[in-house]
N, C-alpha and C positions, 0 to 999 in steps of 0.2 A: 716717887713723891716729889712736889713741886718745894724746892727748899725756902719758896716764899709762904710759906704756910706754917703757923706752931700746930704743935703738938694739940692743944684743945681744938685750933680750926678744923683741923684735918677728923679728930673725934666726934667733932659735931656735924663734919659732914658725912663723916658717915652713918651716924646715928637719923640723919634728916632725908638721907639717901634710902634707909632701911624704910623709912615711912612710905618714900616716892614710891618703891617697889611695890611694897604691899598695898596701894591703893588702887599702883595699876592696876595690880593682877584682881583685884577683887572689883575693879570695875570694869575687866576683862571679860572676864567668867560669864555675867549676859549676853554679851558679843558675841562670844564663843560658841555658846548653846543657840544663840539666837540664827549663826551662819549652819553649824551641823541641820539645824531641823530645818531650814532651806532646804537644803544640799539632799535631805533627806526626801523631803517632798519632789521633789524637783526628779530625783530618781525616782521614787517608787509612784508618786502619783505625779507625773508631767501634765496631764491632762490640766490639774489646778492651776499650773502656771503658766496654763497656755495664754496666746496675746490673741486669741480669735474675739474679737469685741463682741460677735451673737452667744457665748458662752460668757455662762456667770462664773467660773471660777472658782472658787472657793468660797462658802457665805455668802454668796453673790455679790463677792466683791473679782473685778477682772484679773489676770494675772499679770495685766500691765502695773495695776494700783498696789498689787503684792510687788513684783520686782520695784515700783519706785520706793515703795516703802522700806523695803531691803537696803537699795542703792542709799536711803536717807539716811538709816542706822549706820551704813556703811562709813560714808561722810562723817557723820559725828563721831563715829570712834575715833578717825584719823585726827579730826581736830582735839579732840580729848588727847588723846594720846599727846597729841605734840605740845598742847597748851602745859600736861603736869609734866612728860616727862624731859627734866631740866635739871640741871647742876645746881647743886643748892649752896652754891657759892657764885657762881656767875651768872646763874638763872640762861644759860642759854640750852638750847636743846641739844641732846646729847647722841643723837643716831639711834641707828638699829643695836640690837642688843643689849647686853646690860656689862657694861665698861667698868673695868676696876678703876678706872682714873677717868677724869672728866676731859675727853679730847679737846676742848676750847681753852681751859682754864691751868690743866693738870692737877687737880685736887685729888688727892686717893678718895676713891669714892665706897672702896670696901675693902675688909680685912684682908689682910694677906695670906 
């Protein structure tokens, strides 16, 4: 722990840190489901996501306008992602994983 930090900062960020998690992960969760049943199509029925333009596709919609739509979701998680998740003490982003201390700032960021 950063010894520039009281005892309340340090509690409140971790209590503000408990939020950042749970909001990723529950706005994860569509992401998630939404890559498996690609992944899933893509395997068992390749046909749909074919990029032959005289094939309709899935719905009649192409497998080109499916994978950009994919590629779109894609893009917006990452910017989701990096927009919330941030030290709630220095607000900068915090990398991959989930950090018991804030690598920018040092803030303990979760119980020990």
């Amino acid at each position: 722990m950063n010894s520039n930090y009281s005892t309340q900062e340090v509690e409140e960020a971790i209590i503000a840190f408990k939020k950042i998690k749970r909001k990723q992960l529950l706005i994860s969760i569509p992401y998630i489901l939404l890559i498996l049943a690609f992944i899933v199509v893509r395997i068992f029925s390749p046909e749909l996501l074919s990029f032959n333009p005289f094939k309709e596709g899935y719905m009649g919609i192409s497998g080109r306008v499916i994978t950009r739509l994919f590629a779109g979701f894609m893009i917006s998680y990452v910017i989701f992602s990096r927009s919330f998740w941030k030290c709630p003490s220095c607000h900068r982003y915090l990398g991959k994983g989930t950090p018991k201390c804030c690598p920018n700032c040092g803030i303990r960021l979760q119980e020990k």
